[in-house]
N, C-alpha and C positions, 0 to 999 in steps of 0.2 A: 348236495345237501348232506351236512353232517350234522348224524343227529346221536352218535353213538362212538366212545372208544372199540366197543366190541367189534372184531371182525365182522366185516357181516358175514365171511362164508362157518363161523362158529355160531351166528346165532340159530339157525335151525334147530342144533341138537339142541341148545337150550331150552326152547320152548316145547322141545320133546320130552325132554325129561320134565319139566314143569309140569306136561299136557298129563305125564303118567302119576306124578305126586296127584292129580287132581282127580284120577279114576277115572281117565276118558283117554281113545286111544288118535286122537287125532283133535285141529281145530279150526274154528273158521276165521276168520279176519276181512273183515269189510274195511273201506274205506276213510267212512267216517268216524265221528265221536260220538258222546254220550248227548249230543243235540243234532245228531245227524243231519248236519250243514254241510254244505259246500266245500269251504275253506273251514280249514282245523286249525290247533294250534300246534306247538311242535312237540309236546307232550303224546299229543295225541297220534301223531304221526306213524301208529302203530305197524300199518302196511308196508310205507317206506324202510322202518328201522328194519322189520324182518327179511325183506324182500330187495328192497333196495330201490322196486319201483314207485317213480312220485306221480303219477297220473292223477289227476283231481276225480276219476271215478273207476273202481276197479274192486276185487278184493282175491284174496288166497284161503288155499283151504292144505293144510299141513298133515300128513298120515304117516305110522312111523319107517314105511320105505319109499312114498312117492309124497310131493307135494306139486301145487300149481299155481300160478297167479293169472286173474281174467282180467280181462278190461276190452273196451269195445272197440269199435273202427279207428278209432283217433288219436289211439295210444297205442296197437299193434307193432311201430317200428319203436316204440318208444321203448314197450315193452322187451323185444329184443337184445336193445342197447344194456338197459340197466339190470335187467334180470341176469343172477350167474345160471348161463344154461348147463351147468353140474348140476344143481340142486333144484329147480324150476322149471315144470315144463310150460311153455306160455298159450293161451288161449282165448280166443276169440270168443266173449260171453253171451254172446249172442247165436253163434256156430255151434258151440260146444257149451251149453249151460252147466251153472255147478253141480245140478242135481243129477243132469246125465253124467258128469264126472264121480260126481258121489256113487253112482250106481255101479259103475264100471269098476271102482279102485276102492270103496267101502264098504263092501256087502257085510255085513254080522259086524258090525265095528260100530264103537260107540265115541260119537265127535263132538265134541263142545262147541258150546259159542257165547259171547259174553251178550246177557239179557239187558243191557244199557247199551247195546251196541247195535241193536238191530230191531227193525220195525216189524210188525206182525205180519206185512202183507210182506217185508225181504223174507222173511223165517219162512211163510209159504213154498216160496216160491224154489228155496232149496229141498222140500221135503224131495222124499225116495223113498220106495219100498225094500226097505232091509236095511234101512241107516237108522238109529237113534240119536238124534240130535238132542244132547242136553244141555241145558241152560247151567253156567258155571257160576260160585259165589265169588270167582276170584280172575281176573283173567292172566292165564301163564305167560302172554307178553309181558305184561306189567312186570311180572313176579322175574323172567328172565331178564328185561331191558334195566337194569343196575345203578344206569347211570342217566336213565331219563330225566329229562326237563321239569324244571317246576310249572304248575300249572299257572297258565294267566290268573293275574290278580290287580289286572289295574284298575285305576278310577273309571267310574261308570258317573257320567254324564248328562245333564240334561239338553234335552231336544228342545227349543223354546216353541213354544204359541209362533212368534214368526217365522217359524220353518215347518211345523206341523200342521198348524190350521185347524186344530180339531184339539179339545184340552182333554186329558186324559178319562177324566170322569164321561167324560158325555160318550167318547167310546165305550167305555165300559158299562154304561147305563142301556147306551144302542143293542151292543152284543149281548148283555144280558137279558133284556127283551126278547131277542129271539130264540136265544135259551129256554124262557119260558114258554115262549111259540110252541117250541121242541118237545115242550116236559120235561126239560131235563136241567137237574139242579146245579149241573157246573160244568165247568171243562177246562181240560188240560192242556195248558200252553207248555209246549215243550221246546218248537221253534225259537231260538234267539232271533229272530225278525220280527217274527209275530211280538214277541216281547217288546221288542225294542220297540214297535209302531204303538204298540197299546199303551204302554206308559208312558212313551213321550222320549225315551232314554237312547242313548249311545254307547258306547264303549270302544276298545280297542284288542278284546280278546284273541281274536284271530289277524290272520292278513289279510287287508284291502276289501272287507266290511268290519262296518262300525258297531258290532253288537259286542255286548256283554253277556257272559256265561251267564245263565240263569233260568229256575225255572216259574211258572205261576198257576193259581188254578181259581180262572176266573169264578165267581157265583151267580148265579141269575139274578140276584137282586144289586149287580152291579160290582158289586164290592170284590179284591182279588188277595190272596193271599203271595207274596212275591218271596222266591227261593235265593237267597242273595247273602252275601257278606258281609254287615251292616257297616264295617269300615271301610268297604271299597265307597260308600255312594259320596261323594261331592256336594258344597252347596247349591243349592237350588233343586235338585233329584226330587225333596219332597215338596219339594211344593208344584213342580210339573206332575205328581204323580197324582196330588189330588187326595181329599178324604176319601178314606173307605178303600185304600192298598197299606194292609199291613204285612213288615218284614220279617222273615223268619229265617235262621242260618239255613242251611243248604242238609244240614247232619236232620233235619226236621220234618225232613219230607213226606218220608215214610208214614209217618207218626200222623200227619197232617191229614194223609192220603187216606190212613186209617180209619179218621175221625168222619170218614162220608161215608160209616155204614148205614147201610137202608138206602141209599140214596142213589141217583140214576145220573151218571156222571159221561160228558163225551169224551173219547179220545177217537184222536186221528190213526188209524189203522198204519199211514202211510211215514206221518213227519214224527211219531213219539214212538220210545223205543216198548218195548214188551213187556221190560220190567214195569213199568205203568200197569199192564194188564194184571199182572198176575199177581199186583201188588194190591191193588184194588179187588181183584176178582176174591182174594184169600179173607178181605176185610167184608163180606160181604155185599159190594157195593156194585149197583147192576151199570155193566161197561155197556156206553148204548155207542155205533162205530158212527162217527160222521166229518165233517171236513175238519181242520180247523177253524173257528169261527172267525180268527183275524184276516184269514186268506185271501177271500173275495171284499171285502172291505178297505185293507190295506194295497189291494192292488188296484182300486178306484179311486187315483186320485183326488183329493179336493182341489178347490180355487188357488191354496195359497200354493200346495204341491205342485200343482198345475205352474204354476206361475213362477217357483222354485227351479222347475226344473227349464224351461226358456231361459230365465237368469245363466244357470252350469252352460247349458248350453250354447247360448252367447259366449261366454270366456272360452270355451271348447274350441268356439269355432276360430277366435282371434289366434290362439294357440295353434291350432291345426294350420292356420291361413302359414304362419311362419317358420313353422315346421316344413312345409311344401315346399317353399320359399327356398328354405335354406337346403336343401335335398337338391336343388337345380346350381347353385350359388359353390357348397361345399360337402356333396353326397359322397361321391365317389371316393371309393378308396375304404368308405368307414364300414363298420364292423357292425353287424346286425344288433348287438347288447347297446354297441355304441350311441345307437340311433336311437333307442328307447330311452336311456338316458338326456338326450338329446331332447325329445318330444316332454318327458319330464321336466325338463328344466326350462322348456315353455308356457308348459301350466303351471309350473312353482312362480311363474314370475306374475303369478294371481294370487293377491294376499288371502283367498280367499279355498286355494286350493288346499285339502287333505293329501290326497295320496292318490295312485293308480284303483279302477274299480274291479282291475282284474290284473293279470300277469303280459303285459300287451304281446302281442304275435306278432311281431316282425320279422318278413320270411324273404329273402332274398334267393329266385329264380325258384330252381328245382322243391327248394324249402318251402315255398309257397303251397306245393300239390298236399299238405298236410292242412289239413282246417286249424287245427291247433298245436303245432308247432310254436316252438318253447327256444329259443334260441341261448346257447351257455357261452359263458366265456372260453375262449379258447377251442371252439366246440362248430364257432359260428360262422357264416360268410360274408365275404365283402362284398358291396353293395358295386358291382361294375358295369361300364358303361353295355348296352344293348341287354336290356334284362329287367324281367317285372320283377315290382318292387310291391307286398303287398303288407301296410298297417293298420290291426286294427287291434284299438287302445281305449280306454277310457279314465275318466275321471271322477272322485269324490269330491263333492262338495257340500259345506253344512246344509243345503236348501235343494241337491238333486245327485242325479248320477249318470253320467253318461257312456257310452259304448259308441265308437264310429268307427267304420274301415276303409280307406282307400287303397287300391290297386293302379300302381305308378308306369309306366312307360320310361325306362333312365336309359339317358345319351341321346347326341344331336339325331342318331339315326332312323329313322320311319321302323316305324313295330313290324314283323310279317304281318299279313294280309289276316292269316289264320289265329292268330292271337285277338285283332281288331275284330274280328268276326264275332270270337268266345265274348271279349269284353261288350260287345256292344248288346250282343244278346243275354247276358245277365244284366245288363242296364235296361233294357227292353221288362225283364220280368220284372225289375225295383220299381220304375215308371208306371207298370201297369198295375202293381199291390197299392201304389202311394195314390193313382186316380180313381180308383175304385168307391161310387158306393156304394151301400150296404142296405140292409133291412134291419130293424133290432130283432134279436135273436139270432144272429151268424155267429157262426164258431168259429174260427181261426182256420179250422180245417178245413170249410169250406173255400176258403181265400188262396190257399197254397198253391194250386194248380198254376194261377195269375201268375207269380212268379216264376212259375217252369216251363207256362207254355211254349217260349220263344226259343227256348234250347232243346224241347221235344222234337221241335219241327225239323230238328238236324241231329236226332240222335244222343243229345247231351244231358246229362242232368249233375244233380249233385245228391251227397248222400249226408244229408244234414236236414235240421227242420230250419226254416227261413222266417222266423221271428220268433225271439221269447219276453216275456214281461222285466221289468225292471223297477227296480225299486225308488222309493225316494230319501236319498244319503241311508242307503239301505243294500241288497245286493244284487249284483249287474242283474243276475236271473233271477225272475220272480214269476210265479206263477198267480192263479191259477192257469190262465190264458196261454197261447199260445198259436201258431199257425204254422202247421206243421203236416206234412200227410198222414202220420198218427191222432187217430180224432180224440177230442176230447172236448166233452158237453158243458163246455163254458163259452157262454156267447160271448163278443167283445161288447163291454160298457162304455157310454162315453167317459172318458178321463180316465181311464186303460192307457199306460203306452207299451208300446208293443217294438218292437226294432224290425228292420226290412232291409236282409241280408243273402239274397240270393247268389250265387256265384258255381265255381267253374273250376274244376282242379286236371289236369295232364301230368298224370306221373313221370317223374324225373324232370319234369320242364318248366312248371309254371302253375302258381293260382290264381282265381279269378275272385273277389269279394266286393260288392258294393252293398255298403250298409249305413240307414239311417235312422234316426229312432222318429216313432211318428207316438202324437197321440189321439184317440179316440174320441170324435167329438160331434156332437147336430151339426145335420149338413141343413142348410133351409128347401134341403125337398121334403115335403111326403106325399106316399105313396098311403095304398091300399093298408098297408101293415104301421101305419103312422108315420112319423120321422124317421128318416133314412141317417145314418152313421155316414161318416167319413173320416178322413185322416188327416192331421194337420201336421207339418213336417218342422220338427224339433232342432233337427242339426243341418247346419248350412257352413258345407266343404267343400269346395270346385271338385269338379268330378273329372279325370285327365281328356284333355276331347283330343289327343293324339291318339288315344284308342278306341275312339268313336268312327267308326263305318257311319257318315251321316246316312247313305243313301239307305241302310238296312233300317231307319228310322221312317216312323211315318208321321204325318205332318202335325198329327196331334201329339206324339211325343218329344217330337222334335222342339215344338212352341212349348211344352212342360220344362223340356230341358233348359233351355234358354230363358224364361222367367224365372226357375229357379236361381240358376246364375247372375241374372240378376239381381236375386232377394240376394244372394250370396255379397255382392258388392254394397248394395246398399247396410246389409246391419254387418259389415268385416271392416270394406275399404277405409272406415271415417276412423277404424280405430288400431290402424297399424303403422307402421314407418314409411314412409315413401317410397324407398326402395321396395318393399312388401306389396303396397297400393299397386306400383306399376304391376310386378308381375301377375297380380290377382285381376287386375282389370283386361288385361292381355289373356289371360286362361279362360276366363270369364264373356270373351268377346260371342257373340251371336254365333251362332254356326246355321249356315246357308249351304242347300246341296249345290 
């Protein structure tokens, strides 16, 4: 990634000497942007430019003779590579928290941090006793990086009625109401998701989600004021948006924020940055803390979402069918980037396809033992005969979003014994989350064991959560939900979907991933507790049965297995090339112990 003439190993003292123009002897850097997403844009890229590391979650904290950069289990080698270990010591943020770092290498030292840049519950979480963390009016990134990016400014989009299913006003009438449930006269969307689901809008601010920079603050009595560039919006924007969203430049906000004195306004402690607080708190306006309110709404599908995303995922799956295809036909030899591009140019051949919903993982052998491995040009491996091969990738499309993984077995030769074993039993825990029902009121937490049982019983596990929510033409991860052994007190709703991603990593040698997205929906049992939940399976990809141990199957997964496979033929076979038909029918065939 180049995001800067400046050396990188010059930028440090720059932002030293900025950090002391500002009165502060040190600084923090997180991640994210001033909408604390996911993906950023490359302005924003603040971490990388100083650091050099591109990790999607991490951040550094700079002091004028030590600095460090954290990130967790899944960028640790990564961090390594990129980071200049002259200037960076690197750190496991979970091992080594910043606070505990702040304490050891900050004591009587006064450290900044830019108050748009961080949420109230991250600012927590750094305090220390004997660090002063002060909120800065300027941030000395910025003020050093010279030659930064101009910020996104492209056209922002409407989402129509046939892809949303819900017109903007009636959301906003829903979530207003329960604002007033609340008592509380407004609240602050600061989430470019949440935005983009509430008004109906899209954009292309960032990479590989479709939101638009922006901020809004919904009212209880429906109506929303939207923080925007009035000549980015496109035709059609107002009229998806509905009476009663009026626009305000983005220089306004303040002013805007100011105007709710006396009044009891919510913000999310977790997705809006501090500046919100403190901006509101000075206006006298009483901060009441609570979710945000598009959260759980937006991650309940409706009918047409619902139906949206079966659409993506049919083209997904025709796409994936030919992609397998061609890994058996002409794999060998190519280049792990290669093959992304490759899977790319199978979904592109859908008029209907955007772009990747994420950076896909294509990990050839030892590459695999990384969950999220990032494969570079020149950087990367070829894909050779006797060696797992694991993809997982996803797609945007205007009506859904999809995420799949499969883990390959390449060359004429039989897998070891010990590789069939690992695969067959994260297929065992996928089988077991996908049959499960449920009760309403189950959390995801409760679910997660299902998919680990089967790699307990030998010792195995993985160090990842095994399903997160996803969005619709929205972004891969979406919360609130989740299924994770980290609990968290959200039950699964019917029209949730959720992904179910268990697997298996052997360092230096091999990963293990089977993942599919499922959604949440009445099963026609009830029980004592009412209608029982179950899961309806979204993405239909041959699963490789060369790495099936059938016998470690038992007869009820075994018959799951093989119905799927055949769902797989009936909605793929009728719509690929004969060449493709044959091989998917043949992968697809029954398996008998």
């Amino acid at each position: 990634m180049t995001l800067s003439s400046i050396p990188l190993n010059e930028r440090p003292a720059l932002v030293r000497k900025a950090c002391k123009a500002l009165g502060v002897d040190g600084f923090i850097i997180p991640r994210g942007d001033e909408y604390l997403g996911e993906y950023v844009a490359p302005c924003a890229e603040r971490l990388a430019w100083l650091t050099g590391f591109t990790g999607s979650a991490g951040l550094a904290a700079i002091l004028p003779e030590t600095a460090a950069v954290f990130s967790d289990g899944r960028y640790t080698v990564q961090m390594e590579e990129q980071v200049p270990h002259d200037l960076w010591a690197r750190r496991h943020v979970a091992l080594e928290p910043l606070s505990d770092w702040l304490a050891e290498h900050a004591k009587g030292l006064k450290v900044g941090y830019d108050p748009r840049l961080v949420s109230r519950s991250m600012l927590a979480s750094w305090q220390t006793a004997g660090v002063e963390l002060v909120p800065l009016p300027r941030n000395p990134i910025d003020q050093a990086w010279t030659d930064r990016p101009a910020a996104p400014a492209g056209p922002v989009v409407p989402q129509p009625l046939e892809f949303s299913g819900e017109s903007s006003a009636d959301k906003r009438r829903r979530l207003g109401q329960a604002l007033q449930a609340a008592r509380q006269d407004a609240a602050v969307i600061a989430d470019c998701t949440s935005l983009a689901w509430l008004l109906n809008i899209r954009g292309s601010d960032v990479p590989l989600t479709p939101v638009a920079h922006g901020y809004a603050v919904l009212h209880a009595n429906g109506s929303a004021e939207w923080f925007v560039s009035s000549d980015r919006l496109t035709d059609g924007v107002t009229e998806v948006c509905g009476d009663g969203v009026t626009v305000h430049a983005p220089s306004e906000l303040a002013d805007r924020l100011t105007a709710l004195r006396g009044r009891t306004v919510r913000v999310d402690p977790v997705t809006t940055a501090v500046w919100f607080d403190t901006t509101l708190a000075a206006a006298d306006v009483t901060v009441a803390d609570g979710t945000d309110p598009c959260t759980l709404p937006k991650a309940v599908k409706n009918r047409t979402e619902q139906a949206g995303s079966r659409k993506a995922h049919a083209l997904d799956g025709v796409a994936m069918a030919r992609f397998l295809h061609s890994l058996k036909v002409s794999g060998i030899g190519q280049h792990e980037t290669d093959l992304v591009t490759r899977l790319d140019g199978f979904r592109a051949r859908s008029g209907d396809y955007r772009e990747q919903s994420f950076d896909a993982i294509s990990a050839v052998g030892p590459n695999g033992a990384f969950p999220h491995y990032r494969a570079q040009v020149g950087k990367d491996r070829v894909l050779e005969t006797g060696s797992v091969y694991l993809i997982d990738s996803g797609g945007q499309y205007p009506f859904g979003t999809t995420d799949i993984t499969r883990t390959l077995w390449v060359g004429d030769e039989e897998p070891p014994a010990h590789i069939r074993e690992a695969f067959t039993r994260v297929l065992k825990g996928n089988i077991a989350l996908s049959r499960i029902r449920f009760p309403p009121g189950t959390t995801g937490h409760r679910l997660d064991v299902l998919a680990r049982a089967a790699l307990w019983q030998v010792g195995m596990d993985y160090d990842h959560g095994t399903g997160h929510g996803i969005g619709s033409y929205l972004s891969v991860h979406e919360g609130p939900q989740n299924i994770s052994p980290a609990p968290r007190p959200v039950a699964l709703e019917a029209g949730m979907i959720v992904s179910n991603e268990p697997g298996y990593y052997e360092p230096g040698q091999y990963g293990i991933r089977i993942e599919n997205l499922m959604l949440v929906r009445p099963s026609s049992f009830r029980g004592n507790k009412g209608t029982f939940l179950e899961f309806e399976i979204l993405s239909y990809t041959p699963i490789d049965p060369r790495l099936i141990d059938v016998p470690l199957l038992n007869d009820a997964e075994l018959n799951w297995l093989n119905a799927y496979h055949a769902e797989v033929q009936k909605r793929v076979l009728p719509q690929v090339e004969p060449e493709v038909a044959d091989w998917l029918a043949e992968v697809c065939k029954p398996l008998v112990r």
